[in-house]
C-alpha positions in Angstrom: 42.3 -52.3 12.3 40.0 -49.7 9.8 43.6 -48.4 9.4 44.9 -51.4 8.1 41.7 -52.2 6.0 42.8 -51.5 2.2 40.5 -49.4 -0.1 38.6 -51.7 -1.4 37.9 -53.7 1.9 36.6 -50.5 2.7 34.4 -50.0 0.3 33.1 -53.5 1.2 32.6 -52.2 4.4 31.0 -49.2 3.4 28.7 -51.6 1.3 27.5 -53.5 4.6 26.6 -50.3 5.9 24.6 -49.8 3.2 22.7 -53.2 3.2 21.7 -52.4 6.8 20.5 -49.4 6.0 18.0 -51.1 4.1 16.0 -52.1 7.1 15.2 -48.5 7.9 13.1 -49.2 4.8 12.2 -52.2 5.2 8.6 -52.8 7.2 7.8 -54.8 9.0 5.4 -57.1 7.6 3.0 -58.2 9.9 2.0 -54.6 10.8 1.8 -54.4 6.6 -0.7 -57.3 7.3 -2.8 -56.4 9.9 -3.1 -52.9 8.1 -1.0 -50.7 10.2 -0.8 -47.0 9.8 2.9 -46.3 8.6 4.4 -49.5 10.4 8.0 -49.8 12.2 10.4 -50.6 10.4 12.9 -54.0 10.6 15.2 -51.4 11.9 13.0 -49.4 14.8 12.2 -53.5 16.2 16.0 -53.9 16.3 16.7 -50.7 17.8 14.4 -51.4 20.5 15.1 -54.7 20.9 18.7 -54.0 21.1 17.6 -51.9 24.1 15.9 -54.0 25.9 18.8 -56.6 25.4 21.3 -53.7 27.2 19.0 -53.2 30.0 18.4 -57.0 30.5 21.8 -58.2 30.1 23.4 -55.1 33.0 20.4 -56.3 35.3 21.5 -60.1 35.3 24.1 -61.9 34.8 24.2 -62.1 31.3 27.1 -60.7 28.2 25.9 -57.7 27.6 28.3 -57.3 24.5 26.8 -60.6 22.6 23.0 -59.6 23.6 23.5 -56.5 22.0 25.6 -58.1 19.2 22.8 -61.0 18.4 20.3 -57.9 19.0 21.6 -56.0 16.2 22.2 -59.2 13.5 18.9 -61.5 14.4 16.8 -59.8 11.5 20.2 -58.5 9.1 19.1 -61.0 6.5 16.0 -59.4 5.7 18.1 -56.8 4.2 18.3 -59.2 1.3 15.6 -61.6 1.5 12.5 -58.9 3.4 10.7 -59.5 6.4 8.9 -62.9 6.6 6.1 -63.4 9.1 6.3 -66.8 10.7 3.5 -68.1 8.7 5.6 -67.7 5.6 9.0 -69.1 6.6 9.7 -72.7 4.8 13.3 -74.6 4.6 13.5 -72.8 1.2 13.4 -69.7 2.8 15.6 -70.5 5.9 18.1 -71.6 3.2 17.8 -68.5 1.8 18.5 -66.1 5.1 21.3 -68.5 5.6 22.7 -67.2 2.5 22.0 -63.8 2.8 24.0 -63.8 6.6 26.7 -65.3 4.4 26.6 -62.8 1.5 26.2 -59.8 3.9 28.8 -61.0 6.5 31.5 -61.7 3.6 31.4 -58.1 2.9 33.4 -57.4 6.5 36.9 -58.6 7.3 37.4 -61.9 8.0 37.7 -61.8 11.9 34.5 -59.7 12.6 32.7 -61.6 10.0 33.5 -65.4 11.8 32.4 -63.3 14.9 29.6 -62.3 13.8 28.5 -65.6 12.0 29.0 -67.3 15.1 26.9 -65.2 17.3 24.4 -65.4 14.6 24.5 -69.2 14.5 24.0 -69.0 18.3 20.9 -67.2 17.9 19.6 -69.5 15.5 20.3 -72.3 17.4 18.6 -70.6 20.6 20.5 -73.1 22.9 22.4 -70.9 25.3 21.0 -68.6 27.9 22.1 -65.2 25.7 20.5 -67.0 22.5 17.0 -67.4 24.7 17.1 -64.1 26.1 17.2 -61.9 22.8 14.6 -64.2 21.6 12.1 -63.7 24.6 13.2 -59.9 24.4 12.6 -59.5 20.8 8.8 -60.8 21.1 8.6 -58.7 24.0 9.3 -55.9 22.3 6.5 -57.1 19.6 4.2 -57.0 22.2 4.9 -53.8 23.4 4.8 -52.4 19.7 1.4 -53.9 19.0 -0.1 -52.4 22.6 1.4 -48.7 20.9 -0.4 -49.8 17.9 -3.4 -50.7 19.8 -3.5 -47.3 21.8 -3.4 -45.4 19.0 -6.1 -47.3 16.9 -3.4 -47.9 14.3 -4.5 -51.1 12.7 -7.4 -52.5 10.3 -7.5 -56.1 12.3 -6.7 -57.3 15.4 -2.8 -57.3 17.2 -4.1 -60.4 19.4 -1.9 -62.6 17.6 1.6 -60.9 18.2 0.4 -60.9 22.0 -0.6 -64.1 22.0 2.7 -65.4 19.8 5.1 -63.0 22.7 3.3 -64.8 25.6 4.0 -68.9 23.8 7.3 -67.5 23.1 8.2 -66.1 26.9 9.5 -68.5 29.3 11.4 -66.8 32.1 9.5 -66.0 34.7 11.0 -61.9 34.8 10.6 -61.9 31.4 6.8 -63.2 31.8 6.3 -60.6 34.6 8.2 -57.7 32.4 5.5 -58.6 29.7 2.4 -58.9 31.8 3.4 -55.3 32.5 3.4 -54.4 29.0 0.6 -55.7 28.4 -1.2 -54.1 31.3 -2.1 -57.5 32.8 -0.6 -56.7 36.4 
């Protein structure tokens, strides 16, 4: 297909790239908040995140493929629009990463970006099993940043609310088990 892709398609596609590279530099903003040290960025939550989706999906009976793929896209529209914390999110704003999926998706060739849009969507939607596993995993992963953060004295305040807002948001009893671990509570 990349064969078949003419020059300027791939110059679209080399623009994509580009817009995810932005959230390498993108922090994240509730470390930025609480007064963390150098905070992750969008990018090192997704990285992460996208590794605990791989593991999670091989151990259970779950598609590995669209974990990793909803992984990868849940935060791509803060490329455009910046990393909101929840207390800042409004229908304005969820218009706007609507339109910022659409912007940076129209950049790829039509069948990956339908693809990609519809796993997206799933994720949004947090309906089917896949959709509720990357968003248990992704606040697990919050939690387990904030305990790093904790350890090393990183912040000015206290990390109590991204536990607190991982453990509200974790339903599955694994998952609630795999996060009483990070947290040190077993």
């Amino acid at each position: 297909m990349l064969e078949k892709l003419t020059d300027s398609s791939l110059q679209k596609f080399i623009k994509f790239l580009e817009i995810t590279g932005i959230l390498k530099r993108t922090q994240r903003t509730g470390w930025v908040d609480v007064g963390v040290y150098q905070p992750e960025s969008v990018a090192d939550h997704t990285f992460r995140t996208a590794f605990l989706c791989m593991l999670y999906a091989d151990m259970e009976v779950l598609d590995p493929l669209k974990l990793l793929r909803m992984a990868l896209i849940h935060d791509l529209p803060e490329a455009v629009i910046g990393d909101l914390m929840p207390s800042q999110k409004s229908a304005e704003n969820k218009e706007n990463e609507e339109n910022a999926m659409h912007q940076i998706l129209s950049l790829l060739p039509k069948m990956q970006r339908e693809n990609y849009l519809a796993v997206w969507n799933e994720y949004q939607e947090g309906k089917t099993r896949e959709a509720k596993a990357v968003r248990q995993l992704e606040k697990i992963e919050m939690a387990l940043q904030a305990k790093e953060y904790e350890k090393l004295g990183s912040a000015n305040k206290s990390l109590e609310r991204f536990i607190k807002s991982a453990k509200d948001a974790t339903a599955w009893p694994e998952l609630r088990r795999l996060l009483s671990c990070v947290l040190e509570e077993l």
